[in-house]
C-alpha positions in Angstrom: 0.0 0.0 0.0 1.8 3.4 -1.5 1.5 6.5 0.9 3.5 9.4 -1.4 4.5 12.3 0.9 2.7 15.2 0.2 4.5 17.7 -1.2 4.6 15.4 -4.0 1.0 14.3 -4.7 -1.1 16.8 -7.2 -4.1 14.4 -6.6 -7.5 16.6 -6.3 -11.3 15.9 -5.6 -14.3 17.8 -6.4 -17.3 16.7 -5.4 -19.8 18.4 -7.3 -23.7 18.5 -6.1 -26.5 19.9 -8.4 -28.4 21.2 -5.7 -26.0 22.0 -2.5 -22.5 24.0 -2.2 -19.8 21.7 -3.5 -16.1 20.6 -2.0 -12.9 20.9 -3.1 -9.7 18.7 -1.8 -6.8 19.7 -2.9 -3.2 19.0 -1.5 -3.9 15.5 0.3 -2.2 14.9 3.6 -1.9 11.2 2.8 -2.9 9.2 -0.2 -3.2 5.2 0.4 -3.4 3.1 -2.7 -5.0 -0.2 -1.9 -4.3 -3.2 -4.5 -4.4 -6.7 -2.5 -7.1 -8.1 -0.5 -5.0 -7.2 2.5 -4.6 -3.6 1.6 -8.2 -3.1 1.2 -9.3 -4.2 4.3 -6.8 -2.5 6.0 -7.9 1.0 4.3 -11.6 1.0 6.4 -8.4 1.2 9.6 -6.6 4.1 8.3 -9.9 6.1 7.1 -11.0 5.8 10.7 -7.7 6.8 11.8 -7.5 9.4 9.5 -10.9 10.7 10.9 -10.1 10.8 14.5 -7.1 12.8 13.7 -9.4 15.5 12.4 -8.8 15.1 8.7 -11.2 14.7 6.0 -10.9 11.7 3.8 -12.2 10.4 0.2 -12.7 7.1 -0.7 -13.0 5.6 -4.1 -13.6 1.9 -3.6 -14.0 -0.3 -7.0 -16.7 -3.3 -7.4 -13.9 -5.5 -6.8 -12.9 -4.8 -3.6 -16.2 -6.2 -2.5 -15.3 -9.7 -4.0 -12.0 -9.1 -1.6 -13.9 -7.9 1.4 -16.4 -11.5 0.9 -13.8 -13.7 0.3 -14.8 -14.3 -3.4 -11.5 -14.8 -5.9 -11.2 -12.5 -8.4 -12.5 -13.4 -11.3 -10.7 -10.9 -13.6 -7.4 -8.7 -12.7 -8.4 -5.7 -11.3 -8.4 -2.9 -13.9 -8.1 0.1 -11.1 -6.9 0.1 -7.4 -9.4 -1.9 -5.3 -9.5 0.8 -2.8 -8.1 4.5 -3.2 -8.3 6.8 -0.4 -7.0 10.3 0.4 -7.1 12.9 3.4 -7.0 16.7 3.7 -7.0 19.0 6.5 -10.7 20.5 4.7 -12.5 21.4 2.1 -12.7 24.4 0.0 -16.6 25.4 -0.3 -17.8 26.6 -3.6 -21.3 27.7 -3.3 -23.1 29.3 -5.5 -24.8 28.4 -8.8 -21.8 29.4 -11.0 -18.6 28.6 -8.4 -17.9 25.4 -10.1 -17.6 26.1 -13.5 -16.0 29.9 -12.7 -13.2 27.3 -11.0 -13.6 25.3 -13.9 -12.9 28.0 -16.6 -9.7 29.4 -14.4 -8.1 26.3 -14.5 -8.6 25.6 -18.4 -7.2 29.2 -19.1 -4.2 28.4 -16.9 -3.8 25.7 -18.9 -4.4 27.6 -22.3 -7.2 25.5 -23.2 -10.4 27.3 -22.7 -11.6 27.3 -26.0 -10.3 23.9 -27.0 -12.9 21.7 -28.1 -13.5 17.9 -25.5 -15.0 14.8 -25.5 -15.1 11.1 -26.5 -14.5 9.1 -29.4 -13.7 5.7 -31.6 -16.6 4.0 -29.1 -16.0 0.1 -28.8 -18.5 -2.0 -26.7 -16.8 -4.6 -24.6 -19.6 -7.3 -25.8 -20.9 -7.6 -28.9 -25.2 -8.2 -29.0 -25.1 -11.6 -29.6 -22.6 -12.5 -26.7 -24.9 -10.3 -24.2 -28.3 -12.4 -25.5 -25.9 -15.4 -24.6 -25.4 -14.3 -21.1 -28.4 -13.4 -20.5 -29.9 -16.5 -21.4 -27.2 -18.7 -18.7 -28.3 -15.7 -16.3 -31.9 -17.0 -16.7 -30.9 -20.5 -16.0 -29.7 -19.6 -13.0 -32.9 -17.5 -12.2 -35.3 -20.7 -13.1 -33.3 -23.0 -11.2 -33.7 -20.4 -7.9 -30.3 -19.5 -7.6 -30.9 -15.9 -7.5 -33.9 -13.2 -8.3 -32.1 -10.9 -9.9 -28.5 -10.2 -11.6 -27.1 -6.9 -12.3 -24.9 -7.5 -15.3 -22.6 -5.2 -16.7 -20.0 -4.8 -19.4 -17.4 -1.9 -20.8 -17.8 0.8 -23.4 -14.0 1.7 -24.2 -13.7 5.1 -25.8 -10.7 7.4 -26.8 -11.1 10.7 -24.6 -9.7 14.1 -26.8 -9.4 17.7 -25.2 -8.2 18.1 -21.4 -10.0 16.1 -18.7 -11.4 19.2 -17.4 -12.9 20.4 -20.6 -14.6 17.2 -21.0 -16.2 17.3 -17.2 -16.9 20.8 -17.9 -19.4 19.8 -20.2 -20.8 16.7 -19.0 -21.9 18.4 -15.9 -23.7 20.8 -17.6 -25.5 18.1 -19.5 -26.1 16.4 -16.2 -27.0 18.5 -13.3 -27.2 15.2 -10.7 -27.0 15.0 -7.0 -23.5 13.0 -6.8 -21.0 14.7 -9.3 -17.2 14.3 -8.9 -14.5 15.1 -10.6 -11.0 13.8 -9.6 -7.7 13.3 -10.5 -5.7 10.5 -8.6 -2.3 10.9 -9.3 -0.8 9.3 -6.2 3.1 8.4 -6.3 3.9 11.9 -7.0 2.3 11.1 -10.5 1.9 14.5 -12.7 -1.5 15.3 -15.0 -0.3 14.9 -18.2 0.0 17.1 -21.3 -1.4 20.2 -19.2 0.7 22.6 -21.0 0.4 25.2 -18.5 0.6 26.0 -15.2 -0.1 23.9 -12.3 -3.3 23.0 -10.9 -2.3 22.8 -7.5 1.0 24.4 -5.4 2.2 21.0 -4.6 2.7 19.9 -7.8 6.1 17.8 -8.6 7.7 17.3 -11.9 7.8 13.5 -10.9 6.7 11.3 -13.8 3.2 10.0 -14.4 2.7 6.3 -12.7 1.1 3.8 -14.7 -2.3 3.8 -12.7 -2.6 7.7 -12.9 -6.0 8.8 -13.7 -8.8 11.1 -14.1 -12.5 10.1 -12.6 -15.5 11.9 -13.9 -18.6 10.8 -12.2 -21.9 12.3 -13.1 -24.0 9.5 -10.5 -27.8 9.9 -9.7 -27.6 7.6 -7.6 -27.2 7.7 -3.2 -25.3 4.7 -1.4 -25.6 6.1 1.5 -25.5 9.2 4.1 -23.9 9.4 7.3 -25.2 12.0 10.6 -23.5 12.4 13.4 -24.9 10.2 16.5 -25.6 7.3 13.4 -27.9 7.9 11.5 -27.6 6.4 7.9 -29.9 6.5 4.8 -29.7 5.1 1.7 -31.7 5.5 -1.8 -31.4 2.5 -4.1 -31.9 3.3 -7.6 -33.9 0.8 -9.9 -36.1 1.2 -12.6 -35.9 3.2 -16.1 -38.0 4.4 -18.9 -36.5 7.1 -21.9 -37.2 10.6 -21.7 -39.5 11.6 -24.4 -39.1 15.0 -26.0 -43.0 15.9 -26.1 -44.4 16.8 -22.5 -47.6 14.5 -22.9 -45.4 12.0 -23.8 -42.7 12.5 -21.5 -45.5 12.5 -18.8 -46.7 9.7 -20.1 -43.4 6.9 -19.4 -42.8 8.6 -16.0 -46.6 7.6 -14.9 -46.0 3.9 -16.7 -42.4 3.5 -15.4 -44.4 4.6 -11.6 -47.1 2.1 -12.1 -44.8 -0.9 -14.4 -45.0 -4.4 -11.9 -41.8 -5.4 -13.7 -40.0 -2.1 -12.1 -41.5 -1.8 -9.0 -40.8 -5.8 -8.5 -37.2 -5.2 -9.5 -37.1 -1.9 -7.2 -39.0 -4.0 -3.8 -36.2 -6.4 -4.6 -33.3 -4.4 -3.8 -35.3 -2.5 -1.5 -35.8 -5.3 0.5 -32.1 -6.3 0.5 -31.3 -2.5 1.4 -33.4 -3.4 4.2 -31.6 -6.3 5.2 -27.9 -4.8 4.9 -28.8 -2.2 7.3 -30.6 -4.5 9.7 -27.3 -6.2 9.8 -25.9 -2.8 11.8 -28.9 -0.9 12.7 -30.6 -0.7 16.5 -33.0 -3.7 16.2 -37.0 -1.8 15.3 -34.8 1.1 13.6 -35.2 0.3 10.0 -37.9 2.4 8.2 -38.9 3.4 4.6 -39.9 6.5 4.2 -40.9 6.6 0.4 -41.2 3.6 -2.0 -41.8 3.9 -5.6 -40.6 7.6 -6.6 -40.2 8.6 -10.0 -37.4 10.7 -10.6 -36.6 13.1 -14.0 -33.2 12.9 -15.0 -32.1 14.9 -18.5 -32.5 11.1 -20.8 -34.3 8.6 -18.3 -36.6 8.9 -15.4 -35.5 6.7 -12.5 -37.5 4.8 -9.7 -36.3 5.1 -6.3 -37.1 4.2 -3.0 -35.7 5.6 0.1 -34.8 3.3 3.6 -32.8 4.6 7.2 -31.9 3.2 10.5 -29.8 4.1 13.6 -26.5 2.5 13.4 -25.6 0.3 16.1 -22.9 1.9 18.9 -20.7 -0.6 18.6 -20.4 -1.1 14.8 -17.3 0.0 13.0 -15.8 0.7 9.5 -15.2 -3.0 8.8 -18.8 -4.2 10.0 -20.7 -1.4 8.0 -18.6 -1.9 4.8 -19.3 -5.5 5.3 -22.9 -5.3 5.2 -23.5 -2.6 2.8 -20.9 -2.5 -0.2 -21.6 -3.0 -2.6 -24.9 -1.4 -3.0 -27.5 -4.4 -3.8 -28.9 -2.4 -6.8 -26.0 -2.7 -8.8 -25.4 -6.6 -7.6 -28.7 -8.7 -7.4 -30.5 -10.8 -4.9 -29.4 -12.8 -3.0 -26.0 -10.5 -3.0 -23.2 -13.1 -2.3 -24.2 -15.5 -4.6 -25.4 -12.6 -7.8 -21.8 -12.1 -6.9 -20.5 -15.8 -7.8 -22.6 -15.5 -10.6 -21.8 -11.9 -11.7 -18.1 -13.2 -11.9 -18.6 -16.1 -13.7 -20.3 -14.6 -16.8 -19.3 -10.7 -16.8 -16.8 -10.2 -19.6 -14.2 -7.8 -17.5 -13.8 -5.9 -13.9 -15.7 -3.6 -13.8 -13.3 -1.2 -11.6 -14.5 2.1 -10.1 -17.9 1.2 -11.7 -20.6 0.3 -9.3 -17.9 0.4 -6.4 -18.8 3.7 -4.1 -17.3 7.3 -4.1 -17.7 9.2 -1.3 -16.4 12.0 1.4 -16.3 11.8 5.4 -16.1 14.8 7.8 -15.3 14.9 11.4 -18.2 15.6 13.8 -17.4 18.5 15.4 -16.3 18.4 19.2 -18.1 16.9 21.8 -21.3 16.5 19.4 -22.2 13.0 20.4 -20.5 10.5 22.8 -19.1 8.3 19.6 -15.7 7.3 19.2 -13.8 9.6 16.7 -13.1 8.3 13.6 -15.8 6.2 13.7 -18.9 5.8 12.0 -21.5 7.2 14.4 -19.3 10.1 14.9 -18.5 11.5 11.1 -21.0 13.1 8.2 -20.5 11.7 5.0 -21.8 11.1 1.4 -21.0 8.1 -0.8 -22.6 7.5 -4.3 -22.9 4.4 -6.4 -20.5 5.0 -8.8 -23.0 4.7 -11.9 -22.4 7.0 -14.9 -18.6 7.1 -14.3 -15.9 7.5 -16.3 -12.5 6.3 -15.9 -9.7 8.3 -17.9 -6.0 7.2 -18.0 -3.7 10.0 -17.8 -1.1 8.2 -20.1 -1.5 9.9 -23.9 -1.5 8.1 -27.1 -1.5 9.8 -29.9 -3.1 12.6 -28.5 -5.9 10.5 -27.0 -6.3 9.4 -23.3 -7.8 5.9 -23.2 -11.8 6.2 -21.2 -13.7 3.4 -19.7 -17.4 3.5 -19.0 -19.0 1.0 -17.4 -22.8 -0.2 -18.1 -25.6 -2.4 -16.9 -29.1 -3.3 -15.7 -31.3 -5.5 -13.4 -32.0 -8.6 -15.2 -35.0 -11.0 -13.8 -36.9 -13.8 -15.1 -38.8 -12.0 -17.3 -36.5 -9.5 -19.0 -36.2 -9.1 -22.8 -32.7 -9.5 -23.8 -33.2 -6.7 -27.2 -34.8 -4.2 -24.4 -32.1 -4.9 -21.8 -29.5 -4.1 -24.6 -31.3 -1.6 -25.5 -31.8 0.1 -22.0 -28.0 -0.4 -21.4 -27.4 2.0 -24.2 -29.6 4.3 -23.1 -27.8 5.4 -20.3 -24.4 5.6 -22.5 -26.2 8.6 -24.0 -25.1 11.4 -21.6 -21.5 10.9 -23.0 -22.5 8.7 -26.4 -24.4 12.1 -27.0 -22.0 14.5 -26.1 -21.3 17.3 -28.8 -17.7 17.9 -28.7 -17.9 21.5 -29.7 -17.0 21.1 -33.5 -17.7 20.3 -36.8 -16.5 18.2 -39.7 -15.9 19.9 -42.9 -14.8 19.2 -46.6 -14.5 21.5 -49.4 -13.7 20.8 -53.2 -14.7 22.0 -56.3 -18.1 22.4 -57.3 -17.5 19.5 -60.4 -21.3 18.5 -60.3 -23.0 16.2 -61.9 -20.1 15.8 -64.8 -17.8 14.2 -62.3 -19.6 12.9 -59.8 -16.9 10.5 -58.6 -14.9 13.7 -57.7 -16.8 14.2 -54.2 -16.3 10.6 -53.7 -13.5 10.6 -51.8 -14.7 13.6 -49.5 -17.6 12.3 -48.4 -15.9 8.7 -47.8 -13.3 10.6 -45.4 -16.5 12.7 -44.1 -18.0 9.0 -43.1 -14.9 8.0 -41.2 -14.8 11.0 -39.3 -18.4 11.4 -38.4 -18.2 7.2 -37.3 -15.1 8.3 -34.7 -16.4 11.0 -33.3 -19.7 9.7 -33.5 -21.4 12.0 -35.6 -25.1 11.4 -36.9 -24.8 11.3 -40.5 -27.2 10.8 -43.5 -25.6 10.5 -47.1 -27.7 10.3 -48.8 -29.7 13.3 -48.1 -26.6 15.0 -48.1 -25.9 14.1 -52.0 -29.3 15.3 -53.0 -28.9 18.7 -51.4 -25.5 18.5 -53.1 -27.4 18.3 -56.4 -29.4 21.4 -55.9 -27.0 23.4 -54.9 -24.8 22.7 -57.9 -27.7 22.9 -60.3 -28.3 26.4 -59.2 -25.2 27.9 -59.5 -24.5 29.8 -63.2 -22.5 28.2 -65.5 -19.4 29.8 -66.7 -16.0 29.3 -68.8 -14.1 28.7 -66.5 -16.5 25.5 -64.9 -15.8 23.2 -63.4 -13.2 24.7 -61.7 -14.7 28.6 -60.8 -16.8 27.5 -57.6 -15.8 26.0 -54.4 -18.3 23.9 -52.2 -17.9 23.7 -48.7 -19.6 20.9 -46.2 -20.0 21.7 -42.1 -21.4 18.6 -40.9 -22.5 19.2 -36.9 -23.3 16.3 -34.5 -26.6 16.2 -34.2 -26.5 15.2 -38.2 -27.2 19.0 -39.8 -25.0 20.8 -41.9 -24.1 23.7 -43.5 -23.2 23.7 -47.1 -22.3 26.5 -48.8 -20.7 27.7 -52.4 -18.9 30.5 -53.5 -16.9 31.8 -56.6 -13.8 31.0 -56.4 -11.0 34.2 -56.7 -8.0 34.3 -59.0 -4.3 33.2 -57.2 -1.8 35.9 -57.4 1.2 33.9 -59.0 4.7 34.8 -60.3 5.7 33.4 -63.4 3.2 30.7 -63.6 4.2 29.5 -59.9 2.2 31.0 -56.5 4.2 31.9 -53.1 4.8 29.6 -49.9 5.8 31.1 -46.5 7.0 29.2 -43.3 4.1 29.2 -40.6 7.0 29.7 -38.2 8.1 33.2 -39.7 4.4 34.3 -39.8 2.9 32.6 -36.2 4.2 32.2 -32.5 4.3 28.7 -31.4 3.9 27.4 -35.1 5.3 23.8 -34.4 2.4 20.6 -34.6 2.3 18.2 -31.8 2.5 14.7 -34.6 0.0 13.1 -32.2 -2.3 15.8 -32.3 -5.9 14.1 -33.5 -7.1 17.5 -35.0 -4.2 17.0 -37.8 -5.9 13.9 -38.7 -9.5 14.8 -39.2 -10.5 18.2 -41.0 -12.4 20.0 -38.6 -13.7 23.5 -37.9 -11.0 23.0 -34.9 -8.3 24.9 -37.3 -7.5 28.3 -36.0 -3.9 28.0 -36.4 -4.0 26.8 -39.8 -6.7 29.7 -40.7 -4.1 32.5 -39.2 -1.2 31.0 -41.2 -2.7 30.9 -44.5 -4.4 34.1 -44.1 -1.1 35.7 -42.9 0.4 34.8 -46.0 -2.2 35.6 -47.8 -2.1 39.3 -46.8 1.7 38.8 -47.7 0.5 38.2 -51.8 1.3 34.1 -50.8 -0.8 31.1 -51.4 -0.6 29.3 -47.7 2.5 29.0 -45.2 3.9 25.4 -44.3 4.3 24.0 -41.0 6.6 22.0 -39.5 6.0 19.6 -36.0 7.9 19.5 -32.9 10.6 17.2 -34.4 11.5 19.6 -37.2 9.6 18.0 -40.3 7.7 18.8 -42.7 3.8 18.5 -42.2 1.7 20.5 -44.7 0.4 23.8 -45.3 -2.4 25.9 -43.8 -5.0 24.9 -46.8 -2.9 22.3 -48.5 -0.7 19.4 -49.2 3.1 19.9 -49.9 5.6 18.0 -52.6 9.6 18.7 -52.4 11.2 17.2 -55.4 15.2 16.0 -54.2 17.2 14.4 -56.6 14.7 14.0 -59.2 11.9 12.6 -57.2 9.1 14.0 -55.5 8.1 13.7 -52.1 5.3 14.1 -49.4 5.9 13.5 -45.6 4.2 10.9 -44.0 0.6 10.9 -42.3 2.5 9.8 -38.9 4.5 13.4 -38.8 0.9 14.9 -38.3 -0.9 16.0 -41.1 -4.3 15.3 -43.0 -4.9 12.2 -45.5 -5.8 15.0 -48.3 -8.1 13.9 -50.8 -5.7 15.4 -53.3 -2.7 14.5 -51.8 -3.5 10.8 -52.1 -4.3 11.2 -56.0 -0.7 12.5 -56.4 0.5 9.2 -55.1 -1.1 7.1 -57.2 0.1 9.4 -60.2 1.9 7.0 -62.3 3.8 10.0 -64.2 4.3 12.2 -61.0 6.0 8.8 -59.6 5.8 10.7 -55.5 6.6 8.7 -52.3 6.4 9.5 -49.0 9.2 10.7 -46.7 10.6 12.3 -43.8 11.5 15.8 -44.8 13.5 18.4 -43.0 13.8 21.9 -43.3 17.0 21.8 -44.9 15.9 19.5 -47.3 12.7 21.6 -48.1 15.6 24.8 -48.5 17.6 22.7 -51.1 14.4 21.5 -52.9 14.7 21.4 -56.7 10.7 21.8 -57.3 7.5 22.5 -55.3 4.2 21.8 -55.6 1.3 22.5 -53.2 -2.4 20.8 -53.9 -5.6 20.8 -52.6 -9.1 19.4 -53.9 -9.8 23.1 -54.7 -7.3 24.3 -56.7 -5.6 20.6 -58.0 -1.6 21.1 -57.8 0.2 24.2 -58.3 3.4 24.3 -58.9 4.7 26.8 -55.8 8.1 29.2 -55.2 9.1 29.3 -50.9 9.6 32.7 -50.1 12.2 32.5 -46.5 12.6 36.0 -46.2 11.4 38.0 -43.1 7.5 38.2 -42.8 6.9 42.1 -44.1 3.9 43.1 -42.2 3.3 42.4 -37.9 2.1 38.6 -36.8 -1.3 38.4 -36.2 -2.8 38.2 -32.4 -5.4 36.4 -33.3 -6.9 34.5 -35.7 -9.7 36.5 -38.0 -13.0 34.7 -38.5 -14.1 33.4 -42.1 -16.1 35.9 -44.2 -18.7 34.9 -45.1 -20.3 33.2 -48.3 -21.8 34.0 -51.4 -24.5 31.5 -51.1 -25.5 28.8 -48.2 -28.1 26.2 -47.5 -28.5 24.8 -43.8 -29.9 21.2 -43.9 -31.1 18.9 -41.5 -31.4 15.2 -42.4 -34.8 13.4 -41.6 
């Protein structure tokens, strides 16, 4: 069990309440990182502890440190610590309806990425349909022959997370205004965010390097574990039970009163009710027990929710390991009976689930003297622990620009469930991040070569598909191409068509787009050749990160590139090149770049960071042009024999670089497109 010292841990928690001031940790005291069976039990000791030393201490405890805490083996290595907790001397209140995301904002702009755009991508399910409908169907075996009433099962959704951690939590909370938000990052070891290109986050932290298990925790949970009073008292609210939101109020009105008055639901909810009941009669003064509200319908912003609510007094003498023991995990999120859902949970789920369905939660110190409980423990602390539903899991490590993001999934399955509806509901609940917009757009732009070459486009919209699949953008092609038509028939014809209009495509995530057309001007050119600047001569910090994902997808995410190419166009040049952090060639503002050395043209490599242009891959094929793909430096771009720039707009142009000193000031910021001569929004049905 690692305990870093703590000038060395940058580790932070906010826990984040829709509807009640919210608390910040920051600078942990002491960070315990529990990974064996031992460790984990040991850690409801050192909270306690911890406690009656006057600290404050949060606890993230993952579903499989239950299986460790019951005796059960593991039945998958653990994917997260079983148990991480962390105290402070107190928390920093933040009350107020816009103290969060004022905090939020501050620490972005310290980090120089406000504006950047967040979110999820390249979505892969952990279980494929068919290989669900096949657990299900052992999981009603097992409910026929008696051995339980109920199984939660889950599985993962993996994801790619883009944009900083903070930027992405930014937005989910404000998709998801919930009763049990947290945001964390646990860096423990000394471990360092990573890639925060700015200034710290918090005064203690080191330059140490990031530890494997380093990582981010953005919990947008509905639902209560449990509450803690001083003198005892304890309440929980299991959560079970959905229907979809529906976007018409009759409607919407409609599933909450059916999802209220559904047998199925309520069944499923009386069953973990009841075993609520049973865990805290396991701790509880005997006659304590009570439930105050069964049945309630709750809105959430995509699902209404049934709850029910239960409390007791706990017993005097029960401690940390006896109420952990009967309570965790929550029973909504195992089955019934609880020990052996467990057994079978293990058996069939396809992976640990890790933080997921494990508990996250704070503990305070009663004050002095407020009840005649032992401090540290149980009866003599306030405290908040939610089920960890609706939690992502974000490794700090970057690759290729991404951070690799779990999120975990599941529902109650009993004897008569619907496999295609459980699926179904399971998905459901992936929407608050599934449907996130990240805060951009996809865009293409060519030619207006319409209907003569209709194969032109091709290409574009084939690149448009793969982006809109990664980022999970709603697209429909086909109405697309028939909007396409339209536009293109109306535009006038003229000598110089094909080749006089551009068309430009801004596909958005809900599946509209923009599309637009223009006429396209005349290039200023000398002697049959137009002008190339270096970015670097025109822009401050000019150099592309190669694992940047915006170089690989053409977005409306392009300031930089806009500045550059409009810089040298108010110089009389065509674009400006760019090189990346290793000093090689990438591309330019607006297009694709060929160096001929030694008789033989070249293009650098995708993997140096740059975009698969449409036009740069028809050069390759080029049987007479004869191009390959290298590494290129800037000294072998300065001794160049030829140049040629290209873009599906213009096709190749044969281009002169122009080193000398930029001749007018650098621009502060970028200058927003003007706009165009004629544009069509669409929406497709």
């Amino acid at each position: 069990m690692s305990e870093p010292a703590a000038d060395a841990d940058p580790s932070f928690v906010l826990f984040d309440p829709a509807d009640a001031p919210a608390r910040l940790y920051t600078a942990p005291i002491a960070h315990r990182i529990a990974r064996t069976d031992a460790e984990a039990a040991a850690m409801q000791g050192w909270a306690g502890e911890e406690l009656a030393r006057g600290r404050e201490v949060a606890l993230f405890a993952a579903f499989e440190a239950a299986r460790a805490l019951a005796g059960l083996p593991l039945a998958h290595a653990p994917v997260t610590p079983l148990v991480e907790g962390l105290s402070f001397a107190q928390a920093t209140m933040l009350d107020g309806g816009g103290a969060v995301d004022a905090w939020l904002v501050r620490q972005l702009a310290a980090l120089g990425g406000a504006d950047a755009p967040a979110g999820l991508a390249g979505w892969r399910r952990g279980i494929i349909e068919a290989g669900y409908g096949a657990a299900l169907a052992r999981i009603a075996a097992y409910l026929a022959a008696g051995d339980t009433y109920q199984i939660d099962y889950t599985f993962p959704l993996h994801a790619r997370a883009f944009g900083h951690p903070l930027a992405l939590y930014r937005a989910l909370r404000q998709r998801q205004p919930t009763a049990y938000r947290c945001l964390a990052y646990l860096g423990g070891d000394g471990a360092t965010p990573g890639n925060l290109g700015g200034p710290s986050l918090h005064p203690s932290q080191s330059s140490r390097p990031v530890r494997a298990s380093g990582r981010w925790v953005l919990s947008l949970s509905p639902e209560l574990f449990f509450t803690l009073q001083p003198g005892g008292h304890i309440a929980a609210r299991p959560m079970k039970g959905t229907a979809p939101r529906q976007t018409d109020p009759i409607q919407d009105a409609q599933a909450a009163a059916w999802l209220g008055a559904d047998p199925k639901n309520r069944a499923e909810n009386l069953m973990i009710l009841d075993l609520l009941r049973n865990d805290l009669g396991r701790v509880a003064v005997p006659g304590s027990v009570q439930v105050p509200r069964r049945f309630t319908v709750e809105p959430y912003p995509r699902v209404w929710q049934m709850t029910s609510s239960v409390q007791a007094e706990l017993a005097p003498q029960v401690g940390w390991p006896a109420l952990w023991a009967a309570l965790f995990p929550c029973g909504s999120v195992v089955g019934a009976p609880k020990h052996r859902s467990m057994q079978i949970i293990g058996e069939l789920e396809p992976a640990a689930r890790g933080l997921y369905t494990g508990a996250i939660g704070w503990l305070q110190p009663a004050p002095a003297n407020a009840n005649a409980a032992r401090p540290g423990s149980p009866q003599a602390v306030r405290g908040v622990f939610s089920v960890a539903i609706r939690t992502l899991e974000i490794d700090d490590r970057l690759r290729r620009g991404t951070r690799a993001a779990r999120l975990g999934l599941g529902s109650g399955v009993v004897a008569d469930s619907d496999p295609k509806a459980e699926w179904a509901e399971c998905l459901l609940k992936a929407r608050f991040v599934t449907g996130l917009d990240p805060g951009l757009g996809l865009i293409e732009t060519f030619a207006a070569r319409w209907p003569e070459q209709r194969a032109h486009i091709a290409p574009h919209l084939a690149r448009l598909v793969r982006s809109a699949r990664y980022f999970g953008f709603r697209f429909d092609r086909r109405a697309l191409l028939e909007q396409l038509a339209r536009a293109h028939a109306a535009l006038p014809a003229t000598a110089a068509w094909p080749w006089s209009h551009r068309t430009r495509i801004e596909l958005r995530h809900d599946g509209s787009y923009h599309l637009s057309t223009a006429l396209l001007a005349d290039l200023p050119r000398h002697e049959g050749r137009v002008q190339v600047l270096l970015a670097d001569t025109l822009l401050d910090h000019a150099a592309l990160d190669p694992d940047d994902l915006f170089l690989r997808h053409k977005t409306t995410h392009r300031a930089r590139y806009d500045a550059a190419w409009k810089a040298a166009e108010a110089r009389g040049a065509f674009d400006a090149l760019f090189f990346n952090t290793r000093g090689e060639l990438c591309e330019g503002g607006r297009s694709s770049v060929f160096v001929k050395l030694a008789g033989r043209w070249y293009t650098p490599p995708l993997r140096c960071g740059l975009l698969p242009g449409v036009a740069r891959a028809a050069l390759l094929t080029n049987a007479t042009l004869g191009a390959a793909e290298r590494i290129i430096t800037r000294a072998d771009l300065l001794a160049a024999e030829d140049l040629l720039l290209s873009n599906a707009l213009r096709g190749a142009l044969p281009a002169q670089l122009e080193v000398g000193p930029p001749s007018l000031p650098r621009p502060q910021h970028p200058r927003h497109l003007a706009p165009l001569a004629r544009e069509t929004n669409g929406r497709p049905a």
